[in-house]
C-alpha positions as CSV (number, residue, x, y, z in Angstrom):
1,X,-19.0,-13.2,82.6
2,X,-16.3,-14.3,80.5
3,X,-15.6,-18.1,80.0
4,X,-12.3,-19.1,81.5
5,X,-9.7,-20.9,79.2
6,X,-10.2,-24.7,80.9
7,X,-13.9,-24.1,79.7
8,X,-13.5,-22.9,76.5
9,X,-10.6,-25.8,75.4
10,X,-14.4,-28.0,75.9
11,X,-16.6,-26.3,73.2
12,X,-16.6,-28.7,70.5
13,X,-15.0,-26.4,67.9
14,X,-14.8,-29.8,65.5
15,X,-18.5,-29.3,65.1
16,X,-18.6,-25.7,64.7
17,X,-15.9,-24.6,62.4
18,X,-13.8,-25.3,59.0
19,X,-16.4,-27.0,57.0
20,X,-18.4,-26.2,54.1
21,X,-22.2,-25.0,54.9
22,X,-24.7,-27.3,53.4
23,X,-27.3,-27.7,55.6
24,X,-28.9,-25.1,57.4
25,X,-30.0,-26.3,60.8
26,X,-30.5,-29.9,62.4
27,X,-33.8,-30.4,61.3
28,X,-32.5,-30.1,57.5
29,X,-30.2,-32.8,58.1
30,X,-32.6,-35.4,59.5
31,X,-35.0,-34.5,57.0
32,X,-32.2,-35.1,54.4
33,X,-31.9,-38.8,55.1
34,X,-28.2,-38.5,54.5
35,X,-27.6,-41.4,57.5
36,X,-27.6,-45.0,58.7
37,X,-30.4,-45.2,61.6
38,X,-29.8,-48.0,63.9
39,X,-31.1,-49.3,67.0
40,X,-28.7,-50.5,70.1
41,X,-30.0,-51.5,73.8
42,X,-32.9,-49.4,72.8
43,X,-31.4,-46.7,71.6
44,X,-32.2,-44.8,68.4
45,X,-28.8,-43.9,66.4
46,X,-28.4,-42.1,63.2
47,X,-24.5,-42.4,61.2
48,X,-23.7,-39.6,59.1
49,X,-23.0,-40.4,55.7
50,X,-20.6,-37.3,55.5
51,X,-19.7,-35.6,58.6
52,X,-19.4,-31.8,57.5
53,X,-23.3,-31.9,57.0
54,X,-23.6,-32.7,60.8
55,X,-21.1,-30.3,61.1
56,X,-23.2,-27.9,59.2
57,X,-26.3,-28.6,60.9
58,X,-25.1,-28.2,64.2
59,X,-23.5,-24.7,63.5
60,X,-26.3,-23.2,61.7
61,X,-28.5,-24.1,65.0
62,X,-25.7,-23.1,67.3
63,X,-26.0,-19.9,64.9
64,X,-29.7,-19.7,64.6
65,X,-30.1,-19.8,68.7
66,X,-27.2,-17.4,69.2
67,X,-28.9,-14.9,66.7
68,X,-32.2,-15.2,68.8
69,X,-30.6,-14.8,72.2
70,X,-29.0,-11.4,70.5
71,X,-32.2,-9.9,69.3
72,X,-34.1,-11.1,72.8
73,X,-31.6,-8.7,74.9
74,X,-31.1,-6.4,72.6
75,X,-34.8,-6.0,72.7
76,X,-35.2,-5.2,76.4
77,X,-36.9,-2.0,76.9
78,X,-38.1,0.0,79.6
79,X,-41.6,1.5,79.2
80,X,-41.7,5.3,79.7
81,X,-45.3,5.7,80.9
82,X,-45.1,2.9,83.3
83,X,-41.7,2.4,84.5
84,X,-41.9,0.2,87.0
85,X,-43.5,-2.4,84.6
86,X,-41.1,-5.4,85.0
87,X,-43.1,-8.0,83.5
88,X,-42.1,-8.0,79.8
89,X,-38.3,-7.0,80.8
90,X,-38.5,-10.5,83.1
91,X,-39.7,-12.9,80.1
92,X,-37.8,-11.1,77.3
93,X,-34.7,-11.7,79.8
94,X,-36.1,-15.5,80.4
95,X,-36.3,-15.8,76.2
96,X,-32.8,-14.5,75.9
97,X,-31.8,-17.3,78.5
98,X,-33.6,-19.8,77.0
99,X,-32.2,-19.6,73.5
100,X,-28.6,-19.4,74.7
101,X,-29.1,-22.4,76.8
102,X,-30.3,-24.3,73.4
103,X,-27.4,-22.9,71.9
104,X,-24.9,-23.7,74.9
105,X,-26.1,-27.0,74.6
106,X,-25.0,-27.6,70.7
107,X,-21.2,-26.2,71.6
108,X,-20.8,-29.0,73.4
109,X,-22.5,-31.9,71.4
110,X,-25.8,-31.8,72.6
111,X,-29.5,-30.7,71.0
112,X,-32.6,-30.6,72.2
113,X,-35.5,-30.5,69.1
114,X,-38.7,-31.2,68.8
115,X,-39.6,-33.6,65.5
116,X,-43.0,-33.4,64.5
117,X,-43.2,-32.0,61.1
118,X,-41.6,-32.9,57.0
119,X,-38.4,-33.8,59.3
120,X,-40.0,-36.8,61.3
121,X,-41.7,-38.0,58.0
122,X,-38.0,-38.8,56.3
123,X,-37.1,-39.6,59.5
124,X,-39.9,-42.4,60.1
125,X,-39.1,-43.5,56.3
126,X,-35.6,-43.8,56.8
127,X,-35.8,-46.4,59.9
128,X,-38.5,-48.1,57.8
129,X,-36.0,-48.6,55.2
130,X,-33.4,-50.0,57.0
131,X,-36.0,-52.3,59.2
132,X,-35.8,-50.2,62.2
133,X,-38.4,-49.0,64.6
134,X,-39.2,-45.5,63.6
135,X,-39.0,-42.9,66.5
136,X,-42.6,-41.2,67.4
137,X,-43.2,-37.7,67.7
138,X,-42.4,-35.6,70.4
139,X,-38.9,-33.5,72.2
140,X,-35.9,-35.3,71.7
141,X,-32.1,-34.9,73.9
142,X,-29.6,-36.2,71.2
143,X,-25.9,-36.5,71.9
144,X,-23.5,-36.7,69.5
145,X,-20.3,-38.6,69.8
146,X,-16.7,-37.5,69.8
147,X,-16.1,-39.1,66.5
148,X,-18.9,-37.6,64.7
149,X,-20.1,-40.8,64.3
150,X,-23.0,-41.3,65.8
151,X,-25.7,-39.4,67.1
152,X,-28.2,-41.2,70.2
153,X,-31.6,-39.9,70.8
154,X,-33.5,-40.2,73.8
155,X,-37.3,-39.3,74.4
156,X,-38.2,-36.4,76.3
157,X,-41.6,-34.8,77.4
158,X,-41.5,-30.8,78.3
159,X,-39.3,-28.6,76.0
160,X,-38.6,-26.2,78.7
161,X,-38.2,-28.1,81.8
162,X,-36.4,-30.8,80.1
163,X,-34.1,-28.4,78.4
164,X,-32.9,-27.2,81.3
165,X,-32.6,-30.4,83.1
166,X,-30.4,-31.2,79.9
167,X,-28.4,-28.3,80.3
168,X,-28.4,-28.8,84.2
169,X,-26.8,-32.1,83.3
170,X,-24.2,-31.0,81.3
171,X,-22.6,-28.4,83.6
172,X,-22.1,-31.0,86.2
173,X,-20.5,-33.3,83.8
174,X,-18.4,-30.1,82.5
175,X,-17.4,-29.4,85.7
176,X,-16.2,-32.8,85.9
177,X,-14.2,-32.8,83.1
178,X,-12.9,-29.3,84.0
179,X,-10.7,-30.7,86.7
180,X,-8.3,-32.6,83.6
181,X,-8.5,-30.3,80.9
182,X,-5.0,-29.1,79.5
183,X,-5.0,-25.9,81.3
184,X,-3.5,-23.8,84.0
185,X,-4.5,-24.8,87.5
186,X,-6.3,-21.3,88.1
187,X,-8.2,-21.6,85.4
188,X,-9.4,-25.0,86.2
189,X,-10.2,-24.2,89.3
190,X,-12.4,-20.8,87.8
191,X,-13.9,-23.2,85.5
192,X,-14.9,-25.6,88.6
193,X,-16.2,-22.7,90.7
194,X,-18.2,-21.5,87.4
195,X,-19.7,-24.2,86.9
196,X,-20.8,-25.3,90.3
197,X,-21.7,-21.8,90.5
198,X,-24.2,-21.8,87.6
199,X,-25.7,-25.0,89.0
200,X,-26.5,-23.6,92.6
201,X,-28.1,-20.4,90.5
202,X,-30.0,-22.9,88.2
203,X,-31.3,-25.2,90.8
204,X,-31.5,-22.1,93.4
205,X,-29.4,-23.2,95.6
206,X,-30.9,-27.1,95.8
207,X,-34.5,-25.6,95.6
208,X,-35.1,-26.9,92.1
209,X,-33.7,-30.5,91.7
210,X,-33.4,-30.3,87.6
211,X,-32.0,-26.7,87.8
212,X,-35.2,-25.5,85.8
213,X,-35.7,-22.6,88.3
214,X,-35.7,-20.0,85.6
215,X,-38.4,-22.0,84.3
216,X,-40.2,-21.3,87.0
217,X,-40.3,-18.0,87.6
218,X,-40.7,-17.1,84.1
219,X,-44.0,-19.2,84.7
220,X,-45.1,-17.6,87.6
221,X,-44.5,-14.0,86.3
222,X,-46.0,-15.0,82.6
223,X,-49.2,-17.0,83.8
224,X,-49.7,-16.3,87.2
225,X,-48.9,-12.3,87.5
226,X,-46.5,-13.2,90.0
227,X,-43.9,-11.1,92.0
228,X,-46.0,-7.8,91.2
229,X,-44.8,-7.2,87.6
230,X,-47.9,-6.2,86.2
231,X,-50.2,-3.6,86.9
232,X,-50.5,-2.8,90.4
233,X,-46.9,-2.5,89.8
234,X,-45.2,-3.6,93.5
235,X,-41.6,-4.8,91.8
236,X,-38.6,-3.1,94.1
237,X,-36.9,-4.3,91.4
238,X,-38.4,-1.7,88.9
239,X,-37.0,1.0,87.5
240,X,-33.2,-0.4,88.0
241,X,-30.9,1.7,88.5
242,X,-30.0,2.2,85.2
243,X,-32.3,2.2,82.2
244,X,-33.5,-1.5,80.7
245,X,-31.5,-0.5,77.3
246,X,-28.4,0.1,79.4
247,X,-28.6,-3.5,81.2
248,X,-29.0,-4.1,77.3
249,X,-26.3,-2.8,75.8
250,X,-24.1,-4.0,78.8
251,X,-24.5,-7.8,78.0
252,X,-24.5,-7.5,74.4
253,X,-20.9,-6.1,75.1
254,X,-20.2,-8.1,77.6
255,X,-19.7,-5.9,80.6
256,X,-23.0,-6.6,82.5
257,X,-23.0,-6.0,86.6
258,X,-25.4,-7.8,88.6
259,X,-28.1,-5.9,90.1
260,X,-27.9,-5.4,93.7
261,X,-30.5,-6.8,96.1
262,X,-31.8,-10.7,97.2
263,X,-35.4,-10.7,96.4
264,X,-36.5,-13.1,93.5
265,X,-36.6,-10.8,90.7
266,X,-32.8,-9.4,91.1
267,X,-31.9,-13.3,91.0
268,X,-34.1,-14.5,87.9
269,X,-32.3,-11.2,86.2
270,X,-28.8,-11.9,87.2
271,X,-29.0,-15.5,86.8
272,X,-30.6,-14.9,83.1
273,X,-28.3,-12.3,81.9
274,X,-25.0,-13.7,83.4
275,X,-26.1,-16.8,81.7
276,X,-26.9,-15.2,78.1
277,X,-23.5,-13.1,78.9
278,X,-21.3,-16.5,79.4
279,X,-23.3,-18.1,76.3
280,X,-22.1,-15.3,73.6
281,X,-19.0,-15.2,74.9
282,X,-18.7,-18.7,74.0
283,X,-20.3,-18.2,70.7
284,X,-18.1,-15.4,69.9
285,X,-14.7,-17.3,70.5
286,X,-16.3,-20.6,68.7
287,X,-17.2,-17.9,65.4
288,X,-13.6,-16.3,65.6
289,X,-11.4,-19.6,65.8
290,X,-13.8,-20.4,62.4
291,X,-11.1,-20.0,59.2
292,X,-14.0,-20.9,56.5
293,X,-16.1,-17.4,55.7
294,X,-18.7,-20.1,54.7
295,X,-19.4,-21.2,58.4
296,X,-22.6,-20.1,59.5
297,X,-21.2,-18.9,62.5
298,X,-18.6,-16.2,60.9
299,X,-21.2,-15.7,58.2
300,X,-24.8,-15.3,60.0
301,X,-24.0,-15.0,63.5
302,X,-21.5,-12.5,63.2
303,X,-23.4,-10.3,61.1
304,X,-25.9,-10.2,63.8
305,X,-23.4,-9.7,66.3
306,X,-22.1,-6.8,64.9
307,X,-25.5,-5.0,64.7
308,X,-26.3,-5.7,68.2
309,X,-22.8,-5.7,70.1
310,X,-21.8,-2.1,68.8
């Protein structure tokens, strides 16, 4: 699935690109300190003191979750003595999913991160010091602003539903946006269809309000031996018809075809995989606009792509 122009003119490139890379990873930069916090109607804000280390941060974990979604896929195997095992092939494919969606989410200003370790400590001493309540532990959503200025944090509770939900979120709002972006018409209209598209998959088709159906079925299969992917194997899925290191291969390089068929496993693999597919597609036009060898993106992530993507 390739990610039509109207669509790609929204990845924030401004965080991704032409800056120097001093911190690794988002966590580094709130452990740094290097920020004003600030409380408004409630809301928990952090200022950058200098903008390229948000920068920074944000592509090293655009980088860092772009690099796991890569190894995930490429890892997808089929077992010879038991062929129609699908279990491991479905949660590998959810992983893959999962880490791009974390990734998806920082081209276009968002994170999702758990502070509960050296980072919150800084963090908690920083507020103190400038007389603010310090945020508690736990999953935060944290936007930043067009500007760079400002980052908002908002309290969430379950680091896989509420990722999704996130990212559920922010399609609609792409979509949105899609319709005004300086673009041809066609490709607006792609992008719109995409995007509503990838909602209908992620909320199957209305069934899952916050679009965290892959969630679910990940769950089912992982924790409750669901849809027959274990031993007594029962998938129709299972063996596809071409090997698990094929499907593999074919997203890595971008040319995956859906599997045929309607039952619940052909969706979760589709919808997973088309998703990962669209995700490094992203990742790989954000990492070639990127001028500064320095980036973490041209640096780390396209090392890794070029092991994996042949």
């Amino acid at each position: 699935m390739e990610a039509p122009l109207a669509l790609r003119r929204q990845v924030r490139l401004d965080l991704l690109c032409d800056h120097r890379a001093t911190t690794n990873d988002f966590k580094a930069f709130v452990a740094s300190q290097r920020y004003t916090p600030s409380t408004m109607g409630g809301v928990f804000m952090l200022c950058p003191y200098v903008g390229d280390e948000l920068v920074s941060a944000i592509s090293g974990d655009c980088s860092k979750f772009g690099r796991a979604a890569c190894e995930t896929i490429a890892g997808l195997s089929t077992e010879p003595k038991a062929p129609k095992s699908a279990a491991w092939f479905v949660i590998r494919s959810y992983y893959a999913g999962f880490y791009s969606a974390h990734a998806f989410l920082r081209l276009f200003g968002r994170t999702c991160t758990n502070l509960d370790g050296a980072e919150l400590v800084k963090l908690k001493e920083a507020a103190s010091a400038f007389g603010q309540p310090p945020p508690g532990k736990g999953f935060y959503k944290i936007k930043i602003s067009g500007n760079q200025q400002n980052l908002e944090f908002e309290k969430l509770k379950n680091s896989h539903e509420d990722t999704w939900a996130t990212l559920y979120k922010l399609l609609g709002e792409l979509r949105e946006a899609a319709a005004t972006v300086a673009a041809p018409k066609m490709s607006r209209d792609k992008t719109v269809q995409m995007l509503s598209d990838l909602r209908e998959t992620m909320s199957c088709n209305g069934r899952f309000e916050n679009g965290n159906y892959l969630s679910f079925v990940r769950n089912q299969v992982q924790y409750r031996f669901a849809e027959q992917t274990w031993y007594p194997y029962g998938s129709k899925t299972f063996p596809p018809p071409v090997t698990a290191e094929e499907i593999a291969r074919s997203v890595l390089e971008g040319r995956y075809q859906r599997l045929a068929g309607s039952n619940e496993l052909v969706r979760f693999i589709n919808a997973s995989l088309e998703f990962v597919q669209l995700t490094l597609n992203l990742i790989d036009f954000s990492a070639g606009r990127g001028t500064s060898a320095s980036t973490h993106l041209h640096r780390d992530y396209r090392r890794v792509r070029n092991v994996y993507a042949g």
